[in-house]
C-alpha positions, 0 to 999 in steps of 0.5 A: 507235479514239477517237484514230484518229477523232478525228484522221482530218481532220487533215493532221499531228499534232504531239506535244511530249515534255520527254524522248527521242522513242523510247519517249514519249508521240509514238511511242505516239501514232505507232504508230497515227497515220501523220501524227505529227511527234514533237519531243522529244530524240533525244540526251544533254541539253546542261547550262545552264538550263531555257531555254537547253536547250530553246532549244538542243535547239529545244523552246523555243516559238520553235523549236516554232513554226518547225518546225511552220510548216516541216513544214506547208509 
C-alpha cells in the first residue's frame, strides 16, 4: 500500500534492471502500479564491453534518457 500511495501522483514510473524485464524488479513493481514503463533486457546480451552493451541494448544513460522523453510525450 506504501508504494501505491507513494506513487499515485505520478503520471508514469520508470524502473531500470541490468537483467531481463520479466521476473525483475520492473515486473514486481508493475504488478501493482498501472503506470510502469520497465527497461531492461528482453533477449540474449550482446557480448563486447560494459558500455558498448548497454549502448547497444539501449540502457546506457543516453538511450535511458531518450526513451523516458519519448514515453512522456
Amino acid at each position: 500500500q506504501w508504494l501505491i500511495d507513494e506513487f499515485k501522483n505520478y503520471q508514469k514510473v520508470f524502473t531500470v534492471d541490468d537483467h531481463y524485464i520479466r521476473f525483475g524488479q520492473g515486473s514486481m513493481i508493475a504488478a501493482i502500479l498501472p503506470h510502469v514503463v520497465s527497461l531492461g533486457l528482453t533477449d540474449m546480451p550482446e557480448c563486447g564491453q560494459n558500455q558498448e552493451v548497454l549502448a547497444y541494448h539501449q540502457l546506457d544513460a543516453e538511450s535511458i534518457a531518450k526513451r523516458v522523453q519519448n514515453e512522456l510525450r
